[in-house]
C-alpha positions as CSV (number, residue, x, y, z in Angstrom):
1,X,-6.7,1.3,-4.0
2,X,-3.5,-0.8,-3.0
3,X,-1.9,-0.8,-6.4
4,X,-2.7,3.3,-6.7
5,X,0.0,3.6,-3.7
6,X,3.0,2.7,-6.0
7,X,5.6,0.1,-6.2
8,X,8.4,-1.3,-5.0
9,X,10.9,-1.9,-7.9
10,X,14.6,-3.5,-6.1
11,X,15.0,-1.3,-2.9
12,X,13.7,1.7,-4.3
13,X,9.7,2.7,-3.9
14,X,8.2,4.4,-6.4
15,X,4.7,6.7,-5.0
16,X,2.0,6.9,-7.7
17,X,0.8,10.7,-7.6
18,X,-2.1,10.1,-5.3
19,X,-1.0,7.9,-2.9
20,X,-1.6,10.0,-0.1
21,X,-5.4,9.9,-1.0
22,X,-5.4,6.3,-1.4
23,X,-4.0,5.6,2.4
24,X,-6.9,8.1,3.2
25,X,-8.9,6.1,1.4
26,X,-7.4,2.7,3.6
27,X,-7.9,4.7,6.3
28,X,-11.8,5.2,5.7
29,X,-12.6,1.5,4.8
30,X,-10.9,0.5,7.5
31,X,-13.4,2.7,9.4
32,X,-16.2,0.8,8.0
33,X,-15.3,-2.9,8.1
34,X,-17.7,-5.8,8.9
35,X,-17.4,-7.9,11.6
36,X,-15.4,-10.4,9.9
37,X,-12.5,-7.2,9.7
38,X,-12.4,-8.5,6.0
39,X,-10.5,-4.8,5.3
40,X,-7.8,-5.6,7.7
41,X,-7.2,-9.4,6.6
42,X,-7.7,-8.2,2.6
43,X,-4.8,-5.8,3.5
44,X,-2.7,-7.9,5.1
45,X,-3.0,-10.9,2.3
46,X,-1.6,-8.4,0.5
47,X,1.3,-7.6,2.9
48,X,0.3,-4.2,2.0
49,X,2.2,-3.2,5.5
50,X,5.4,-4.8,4.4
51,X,5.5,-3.9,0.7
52,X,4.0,-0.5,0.7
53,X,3.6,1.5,3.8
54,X,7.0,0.5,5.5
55,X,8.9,1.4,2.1
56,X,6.8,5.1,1.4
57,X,8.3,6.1,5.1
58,X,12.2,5.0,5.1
59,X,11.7,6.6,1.6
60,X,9.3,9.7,1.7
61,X,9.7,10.6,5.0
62,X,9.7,14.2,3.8
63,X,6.4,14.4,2.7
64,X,4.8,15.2,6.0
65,X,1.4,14.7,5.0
66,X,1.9,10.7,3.4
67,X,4.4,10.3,6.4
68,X,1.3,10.9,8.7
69,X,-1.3,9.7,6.9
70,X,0.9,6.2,6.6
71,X,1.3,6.6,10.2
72,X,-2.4,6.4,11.7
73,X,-3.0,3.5,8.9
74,X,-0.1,1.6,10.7
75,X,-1.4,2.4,13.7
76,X,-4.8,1.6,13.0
77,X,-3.5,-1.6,11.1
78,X,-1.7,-3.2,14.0
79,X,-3.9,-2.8,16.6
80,X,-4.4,-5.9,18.6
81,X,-6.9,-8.8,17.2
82,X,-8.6,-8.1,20.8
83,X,-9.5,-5.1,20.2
84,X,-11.0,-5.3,16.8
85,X,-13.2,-8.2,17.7
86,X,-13.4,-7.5,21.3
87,X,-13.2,-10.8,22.7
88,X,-12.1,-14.5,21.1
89,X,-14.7,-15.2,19.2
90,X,-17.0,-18.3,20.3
91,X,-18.7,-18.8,16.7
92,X,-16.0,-21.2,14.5
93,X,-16.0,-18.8,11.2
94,X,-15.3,-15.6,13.2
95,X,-12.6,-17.3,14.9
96,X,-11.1,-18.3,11.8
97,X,-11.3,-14.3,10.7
98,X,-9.6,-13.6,14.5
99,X,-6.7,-16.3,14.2
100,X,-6.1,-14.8,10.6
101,X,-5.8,-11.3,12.0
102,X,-3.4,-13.1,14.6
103,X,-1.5,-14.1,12.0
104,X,-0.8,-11.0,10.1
105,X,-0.4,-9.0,13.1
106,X,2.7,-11.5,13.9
107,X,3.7,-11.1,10.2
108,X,4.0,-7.6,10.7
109,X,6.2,-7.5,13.7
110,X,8.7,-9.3,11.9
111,X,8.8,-6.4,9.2
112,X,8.9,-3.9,11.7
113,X,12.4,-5.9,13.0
114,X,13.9,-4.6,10.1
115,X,16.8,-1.7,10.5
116,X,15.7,0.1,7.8
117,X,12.7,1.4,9.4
């Protein structure tokens, strides 16, 4: 699903033809993660916030439809660790999964320091 968004190729970002249904479809799994938020630490291995979804909106703003749809998977994607898990975690391997989300989420803010966006 990540690789059907497009690519970045130098500065330029090129959208595959149905990228807006694959962030739909990042939007749905995200909807139906397990506990371990294995979507949301899969995703941000693959700096998929960074590399894709920052890039389609400096770039494609003017397709209202990806612009939103990007948007709410942002949204949904840097929500706090907190939230997704509820608490800190007491159990060591779901703690791991919560410092990892940490981690991204930091990674993240640093992308969004750029100017470009």
């Amino acid at each position: 699903t990540c690789s059907a968004l497009g690519y970045l190729e130098g500065e330029t970002y090129h959208k595959e033809a149905d990228c807006l249904e694959s962030v739909k479809d990042l939007i749905r799994y995200l909807r139906h993660e397990d506990d371990t938020r294995d979507i949301r630490q899969q995703l941000g291995a693959g700096h998929i916030l960074q590399n894709d979804l920052l890039p389609i909106i400096s770039q494609h703003g003017g397709d209202q439809p990806l612009f939103d749809a990007c948007i709410r998977l942002m949204v949904n994607l840097t929500q706090p660790a907190l939230l997704c898990f509820g608490k800190v975690p007491d159990d060591p391997a779901l703690r791991h999964h919560f410092l990892q989300v940490t981690s991204y989420l930091q990674a993240y803010k640093e992308a969004f320091a750029s100017e470009k966006v």
